[in-house]
Structures are given as structure tokens and as C-alpha cells.
C-alpha positions in Angstrom: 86.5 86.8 122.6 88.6 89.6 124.8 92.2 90.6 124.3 94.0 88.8 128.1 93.7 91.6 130.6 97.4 90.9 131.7 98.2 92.0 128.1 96.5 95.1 128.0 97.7 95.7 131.1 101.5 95.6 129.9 100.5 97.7 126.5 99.0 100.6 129.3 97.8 103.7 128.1 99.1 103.7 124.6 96.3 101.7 122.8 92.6 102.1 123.5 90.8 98.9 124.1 87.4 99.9 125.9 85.8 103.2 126.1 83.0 103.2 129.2 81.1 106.3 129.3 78.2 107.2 131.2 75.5 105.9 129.1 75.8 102.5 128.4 77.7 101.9 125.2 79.0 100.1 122.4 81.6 100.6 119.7 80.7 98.9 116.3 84.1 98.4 114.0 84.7 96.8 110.9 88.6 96.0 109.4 89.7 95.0 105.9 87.5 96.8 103.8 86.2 98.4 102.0 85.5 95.4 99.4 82.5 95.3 96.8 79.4 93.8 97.4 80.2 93.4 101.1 80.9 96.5 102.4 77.8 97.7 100.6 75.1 94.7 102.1 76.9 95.6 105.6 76.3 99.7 105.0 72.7 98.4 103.8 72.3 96.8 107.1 73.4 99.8 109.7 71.5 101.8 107.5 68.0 99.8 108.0 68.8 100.0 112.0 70.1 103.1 112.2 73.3 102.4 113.5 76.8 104.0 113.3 80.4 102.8 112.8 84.0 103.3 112.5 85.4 101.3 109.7 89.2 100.6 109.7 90.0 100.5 105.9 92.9 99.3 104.1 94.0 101.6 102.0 95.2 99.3 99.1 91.2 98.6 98.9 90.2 102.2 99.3 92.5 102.9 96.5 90.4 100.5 94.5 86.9 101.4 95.8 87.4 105.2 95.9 83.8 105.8 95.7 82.9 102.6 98.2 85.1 104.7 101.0 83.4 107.9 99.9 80.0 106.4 100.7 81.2 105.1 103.9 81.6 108.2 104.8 78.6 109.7 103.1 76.9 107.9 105.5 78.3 109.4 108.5 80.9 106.6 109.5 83.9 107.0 111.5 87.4 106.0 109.3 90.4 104.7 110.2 93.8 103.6 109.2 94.5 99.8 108.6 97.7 99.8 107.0 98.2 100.0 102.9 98.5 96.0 102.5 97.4 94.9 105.7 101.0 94.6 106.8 101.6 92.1 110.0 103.6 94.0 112.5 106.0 91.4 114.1 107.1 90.6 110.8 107.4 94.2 109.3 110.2 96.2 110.0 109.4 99.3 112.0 110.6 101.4 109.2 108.6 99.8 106.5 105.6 99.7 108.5 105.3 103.3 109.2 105.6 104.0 105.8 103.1 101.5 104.9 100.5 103.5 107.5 101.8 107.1 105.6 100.7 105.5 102.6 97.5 104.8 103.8 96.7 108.2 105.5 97.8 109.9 102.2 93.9 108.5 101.0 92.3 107.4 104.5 93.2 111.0 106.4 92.3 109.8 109.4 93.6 110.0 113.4 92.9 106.6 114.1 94.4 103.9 113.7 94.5 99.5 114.3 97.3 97.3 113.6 96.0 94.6 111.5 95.8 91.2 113.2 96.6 93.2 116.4 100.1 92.6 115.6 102.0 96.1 116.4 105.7 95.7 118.8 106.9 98.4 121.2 108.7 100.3 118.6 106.3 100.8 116.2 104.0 101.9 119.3 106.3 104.5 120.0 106.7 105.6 116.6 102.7 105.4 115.7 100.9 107.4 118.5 102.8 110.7 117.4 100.3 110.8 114.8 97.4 108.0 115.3 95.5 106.8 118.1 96.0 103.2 118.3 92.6 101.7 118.8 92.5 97.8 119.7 89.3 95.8 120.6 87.2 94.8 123.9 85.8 91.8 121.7 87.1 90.6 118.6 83.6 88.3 117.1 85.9 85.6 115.0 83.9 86.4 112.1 86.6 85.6 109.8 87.0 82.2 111.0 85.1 80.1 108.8 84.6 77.2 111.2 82.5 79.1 113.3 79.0 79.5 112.5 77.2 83.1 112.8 75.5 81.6 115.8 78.9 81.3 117.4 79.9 84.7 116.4 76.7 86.2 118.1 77.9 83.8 121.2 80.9 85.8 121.7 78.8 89.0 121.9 76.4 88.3 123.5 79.2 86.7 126.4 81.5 89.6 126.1 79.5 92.9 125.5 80.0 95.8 128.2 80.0 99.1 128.7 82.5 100.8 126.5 83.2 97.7 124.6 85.2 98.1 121.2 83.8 95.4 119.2 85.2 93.7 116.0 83.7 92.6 112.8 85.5 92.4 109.2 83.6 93.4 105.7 85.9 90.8 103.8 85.6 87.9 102.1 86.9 85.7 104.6 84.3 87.2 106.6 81.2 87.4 104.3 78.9 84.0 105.8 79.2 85.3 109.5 79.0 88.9 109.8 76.6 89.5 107.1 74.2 86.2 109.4 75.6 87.7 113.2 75.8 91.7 112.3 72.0 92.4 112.6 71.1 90.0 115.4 74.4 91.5 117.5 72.2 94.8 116.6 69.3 94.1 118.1 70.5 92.3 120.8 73.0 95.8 121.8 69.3 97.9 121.7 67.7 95.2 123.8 70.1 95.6 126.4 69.8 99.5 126.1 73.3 100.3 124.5 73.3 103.0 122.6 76.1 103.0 119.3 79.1 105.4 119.4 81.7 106.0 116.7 85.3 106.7 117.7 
């Protein structure tokens, strides 16, 4: 599904949502990673099609999996900042938050960055694009929602998908079923429709 226009609208300029371009495009992303076994089977995957990505680690993970965020990026994926503990932002102080992100960067050492769940409030906007690009999503897939089934996740691409579009997947647990089922179908429905893949 899309993030309400009237809400991007009010955020403006400050977060990225789309990215059009002249050739038609796509942006593959992945949050809440990386995790073992998962991340792997979804590297495995881009790998086989050839296929690019950015992946928006948390960095209490990449502190685990030090070498499973080395190969992400061995493999010439995009990285970006999630947060340390996948903090929620209307519930985080701004303070703590940005320290949180600091944490993060300290392994991840990256520009970009999503606030998990979307969740991020005016201050901490303020506060996080002196050092971060804040990237958002054209279409979040509802992966993670376990009462859909990958057929419904491939739905929402398939209905949403445009020029520029961000897209959302998740190499988690919650996630596993669906995007490991909808990931290489959204593939090669993206080529059939001539996008080409772009990393942020």
C-alpha cells in the first residue's frame, strides 16, 4: 500500500518517498535485518536475478551479524540506518532517539536513513536531516503481516508500482513466509514491465 498523499504532502521535502527518473525505475528495500538465515536466502535470491538493493539495518543485528552486514555489502548493496533497537519514534524522546541513530551509524556509517515503523515527529526531523537523508516508501508490501498471504503481498505491487517507487520488504522473522514466497515473483514482474533496479 502507499503512504496518504495528503501526509507526504504535509512532511514536504524533508523525507524522500519516490524517486522518478528518466528510465523507468524501482527501488528495492529491505528493514530489520540483517538476521541469519533470512537475510542470506533473500541475498541468495537478488543474487540469482541480478538485482540490487538498499537494506536499512538495525544496528543491534549488525552488531550481532558483523559478517552478515559485511556480505551485504560485499555484494554491492546500498546500507542504511534503522535505528540501534528499532526504536518507535512517537514514543522515543527526541533526545534518546538521536542517540539511538548515533549508535547505529557508529557500525552502519551510512547517509541514509528510515525511521522504523515510519514513526519519526517534527523534531526529530529537524534534528535528523543534518546528518541522514530520511528515506520513507512509495509502497510498503505488508510482508510482515502474517495474515496476508505472499499472493497478497505481490497484489500490493503489482497495484502500486511506479516510476521511482521506493518499495518495502523486511528480512525478519515476522517477515520470513511472505517475502521469501512474494520477493522473486515482485522481481520478475518489475523486469516484465521494463523497470530497471536502482539503489539509493
Amino acid at each position: 500500500m502507499q503512504f496518504p498523499a495528503c501526509l507526504r504532502f504535509i512532511f514536504g521535502k524533508d523525507l524522500l518517498w519516490r524517486k522518478p527518473s528518466e528510465a523507468k525505475s524501482v527501488y528495492l528495500t529491505f528493514d530489520d535485518g540483517p538476521v541469519p538465515h533470512i537475510t542470506a536466502q533473500v541475498l541468495a535470491l537478488l543474487a540469482a536475478e541480478g538485482v540490487r538493493a538498499t537494506f536499512f539495518c538495525v544496528g543491534q543485528n549488525v552488531e550481532k551479524y558483523p559478517e552478515l552486514f559485511a556480505e551485504i555489502k560485499r555484494q554491492g548493496h546500498s546500507v542504511g540506518n534503522h535505528t540501534f533497537n528499532h526504536l518507535k519514534g512517537f514514543r522515543t524522546r527526541t533526545e534518546n532517539y538521536l542517540e539511538n541513530i548515533k549508535k547505529a551509524d557508529k557500525l552502519i556509517q551510512s547517509p541514509l536513513f528510515r525511521p522504523p515503523h515510519g514513526q519519526i515527529t517534527w523534531r526529530q526531523i529537524r534534528a535528523v536531516r543534518q546528518n541522514f537523508r530520511i528515506i520513507m516508501w512509495d509502497i510498503i508490501t505488508c510482508d510482515y503481516d502474517r495474515t496476508l498471504s505472499p499472493a497478497a503481498v505481490l497484489s500490493n505491487v503489482k497495484k502500486y508500482s511506479r516510476n521511482g517507487s521506493i518499495v518495502v520488504f523486511h528480512d525478519s522473522m515476522k517477515a520470513q513466509k511472505n517475502v521469501l514466497a512474494a520477493l522473486p515473483a515482485a522481481i520478475r514482474f518489475w523486469k516484465t514491465e521494463g523497470y530497471e533496479f536502482k539503489v539509493l
